[in-house]
C-alpha positions in Angstrom: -59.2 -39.9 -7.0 -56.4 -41.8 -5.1 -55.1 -39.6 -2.3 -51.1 -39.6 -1.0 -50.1 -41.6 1.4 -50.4 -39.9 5.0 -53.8 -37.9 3.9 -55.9 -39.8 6.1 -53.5 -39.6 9.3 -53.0 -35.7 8.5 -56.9 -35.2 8.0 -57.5 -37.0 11.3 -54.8 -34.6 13.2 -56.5 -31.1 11.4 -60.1 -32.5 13.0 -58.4 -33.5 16.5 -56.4 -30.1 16.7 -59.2 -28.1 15.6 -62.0 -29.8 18.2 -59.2 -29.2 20.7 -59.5 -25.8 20.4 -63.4 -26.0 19.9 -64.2 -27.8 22.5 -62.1 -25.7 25.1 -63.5 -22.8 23.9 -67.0 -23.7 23.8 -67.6 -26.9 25.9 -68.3 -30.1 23.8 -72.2 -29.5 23.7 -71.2 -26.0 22.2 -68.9 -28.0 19.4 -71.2 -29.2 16.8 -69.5 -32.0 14.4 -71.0 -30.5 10.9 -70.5 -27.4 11.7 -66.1 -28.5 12.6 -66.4 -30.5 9.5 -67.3 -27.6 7.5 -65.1 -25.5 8.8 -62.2 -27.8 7.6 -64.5 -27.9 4.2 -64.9 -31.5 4.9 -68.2 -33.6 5.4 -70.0 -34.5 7.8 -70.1 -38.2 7.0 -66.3 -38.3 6.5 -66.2 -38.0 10.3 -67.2 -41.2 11.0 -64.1 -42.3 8.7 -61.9 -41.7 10.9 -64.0 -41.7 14.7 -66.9 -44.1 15.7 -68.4 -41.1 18.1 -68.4 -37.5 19.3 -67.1 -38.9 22.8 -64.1 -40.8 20.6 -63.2 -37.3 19.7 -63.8 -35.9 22.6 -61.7 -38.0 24.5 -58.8 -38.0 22.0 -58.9 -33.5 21.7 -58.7 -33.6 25.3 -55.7 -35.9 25.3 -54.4 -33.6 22.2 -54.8 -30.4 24.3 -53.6 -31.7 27.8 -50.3 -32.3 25.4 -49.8 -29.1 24.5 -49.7 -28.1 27.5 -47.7 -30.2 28.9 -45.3 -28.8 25.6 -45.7 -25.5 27.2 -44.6 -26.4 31.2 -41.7 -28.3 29.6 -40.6 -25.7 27.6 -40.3 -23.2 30.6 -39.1 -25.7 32.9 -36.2 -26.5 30.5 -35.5 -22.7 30.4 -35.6 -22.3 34.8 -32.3 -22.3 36.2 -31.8 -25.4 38.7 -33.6 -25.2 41.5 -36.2 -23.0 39.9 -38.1 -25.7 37.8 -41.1 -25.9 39.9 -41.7 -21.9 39.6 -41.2 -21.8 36.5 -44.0 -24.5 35.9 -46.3 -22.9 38.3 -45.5 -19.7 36.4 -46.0 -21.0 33.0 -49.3 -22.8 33.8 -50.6 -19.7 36.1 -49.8 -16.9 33.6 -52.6 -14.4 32.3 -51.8 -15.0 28.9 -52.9 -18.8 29.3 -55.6 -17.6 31.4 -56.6 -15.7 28.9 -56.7 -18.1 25.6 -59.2 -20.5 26.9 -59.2 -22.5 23.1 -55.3 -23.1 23.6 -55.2 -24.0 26.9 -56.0 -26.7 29.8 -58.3 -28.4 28.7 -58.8 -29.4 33.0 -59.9 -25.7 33.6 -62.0 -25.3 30.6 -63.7 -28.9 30.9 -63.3 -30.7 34.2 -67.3 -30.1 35.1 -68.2 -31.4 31.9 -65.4 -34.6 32.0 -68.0 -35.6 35.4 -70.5 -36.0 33.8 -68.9 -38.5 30.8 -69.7 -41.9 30.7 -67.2 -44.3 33.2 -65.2 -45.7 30.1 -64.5 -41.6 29.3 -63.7 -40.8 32.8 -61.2 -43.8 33.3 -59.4 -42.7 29.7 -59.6 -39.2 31.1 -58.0 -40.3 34.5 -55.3 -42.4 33.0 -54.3 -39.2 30.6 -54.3 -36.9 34.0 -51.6 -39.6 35.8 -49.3 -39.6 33.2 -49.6 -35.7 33.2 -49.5 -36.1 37.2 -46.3 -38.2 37.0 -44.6 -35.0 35.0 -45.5 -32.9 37.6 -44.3 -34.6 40.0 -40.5 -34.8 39.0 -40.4 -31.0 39.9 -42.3 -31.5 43.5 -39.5 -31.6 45.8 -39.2 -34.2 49.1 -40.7 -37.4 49.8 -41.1 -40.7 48.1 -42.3 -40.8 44.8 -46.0 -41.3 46.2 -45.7 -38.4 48.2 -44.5 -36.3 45.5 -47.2 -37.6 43.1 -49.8 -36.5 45.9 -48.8 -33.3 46.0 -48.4 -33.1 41.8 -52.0 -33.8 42.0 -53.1 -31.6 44.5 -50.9 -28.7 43.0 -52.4 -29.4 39.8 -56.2 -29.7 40.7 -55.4 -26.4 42.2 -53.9 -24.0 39.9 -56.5 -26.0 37.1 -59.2 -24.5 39.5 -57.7 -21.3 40.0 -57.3 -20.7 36.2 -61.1 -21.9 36.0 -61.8 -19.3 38.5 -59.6 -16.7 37.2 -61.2 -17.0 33.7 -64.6 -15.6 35.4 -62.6 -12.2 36.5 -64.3 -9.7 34.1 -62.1 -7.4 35.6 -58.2 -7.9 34.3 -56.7 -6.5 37.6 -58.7 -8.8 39.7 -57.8 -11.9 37.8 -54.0 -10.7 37.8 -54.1 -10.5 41.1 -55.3 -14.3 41.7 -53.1 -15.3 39.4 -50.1 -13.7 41.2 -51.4 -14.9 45.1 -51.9 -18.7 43.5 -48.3 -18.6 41.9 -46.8 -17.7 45.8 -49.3 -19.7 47.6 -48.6 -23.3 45.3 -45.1 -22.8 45.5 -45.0 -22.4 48.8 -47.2 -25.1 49.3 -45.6 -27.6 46.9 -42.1 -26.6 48.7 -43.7 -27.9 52.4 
């Protein structure tokens, strides 16, 4: 059975965007490959038709997920009146509903502890994802040289990526609003110095 042209390429995105959202939600350890191949009602050994390795996928979800994000900042920056780009990202990035939808969101808060501990040819694919993302952020970070402004897009980032970490442990809804809220003031003031 021949299959139209383009099945392979739209099989590969279905795994990648579904072990996006697995591996968020559950950690990579907790994202077993049979079972997200028989999810999509494929097999097992058809995964290694299109990665050579858990860690292949691994490394290309989280470079799938960290672009949906970045989809989601630029759509609320593009919607901020001038001047107001930079709160809208913090807003957009800091809000409860992203807080709360762990599977569909940064995949820095949900997986930075486990990132660590990937082998060094991971970690420097995983670094050179987080610059370009970095370099985004940075276009919205007002004063200084580009340097400086890329400095404090990284520091700004690590940040509110903690803080959403953090914030995903509240149990109690009020509490976690409540970070949420103080880390939007406090990174915008902080970004803004």
């Amino acid at each position: 059975m021949r299959y139209p042209a383009g099945h392979k390429q739209q099989t590969r995105e279905r795994i990648v965007n579904a072990a996006a959202r697995r591996f968020r939600s559950r950690g990579s350890e907790g994202a077993a490959i049979g079972d997200l191949m028989r999810d999509l009602r494929l097999t097992h050994g058809g995964f290694y038709r299109h990665f050579a390795s858990k860690e292949d996928l691994f490394a290309e979800a989280f470079e799938h997920s960290l672009h949906e994000v970045r989809r989601r900042l630029a759509s609320a920056v593009e919607r901020a009146p001038a001047g107001g780009e930079l709160k809208a990202l913090i807003d957009a990035y800091l809000d409860i509903e992203h807080c709360g939808d762990a599977a569909r969101g940064c995949p820095v808060a949900a997986l930075a502890s486990e990132m660590a501990r990937r082998p060094r040819p991971a970690r420097l694919a995983f670094q050179r994802i987080l610059g370009h993302h970095i370099k985004l952020i940075a276009k919205y970070v007002p004063g200084g040289d580009d340097d400086e402004r890329e400095r404090k897009a990284m520091m700004l980032f690590s940040g509110m990526a903690g803080t959403l970490a953090l914030a995903r442990l509240m149990t109690d809804d009020q509490r976690r609003r409540r970070m949420l809220e103080a880390a939007k003031k406090f990174y915008l003031n902080a970004a803004r110095r």
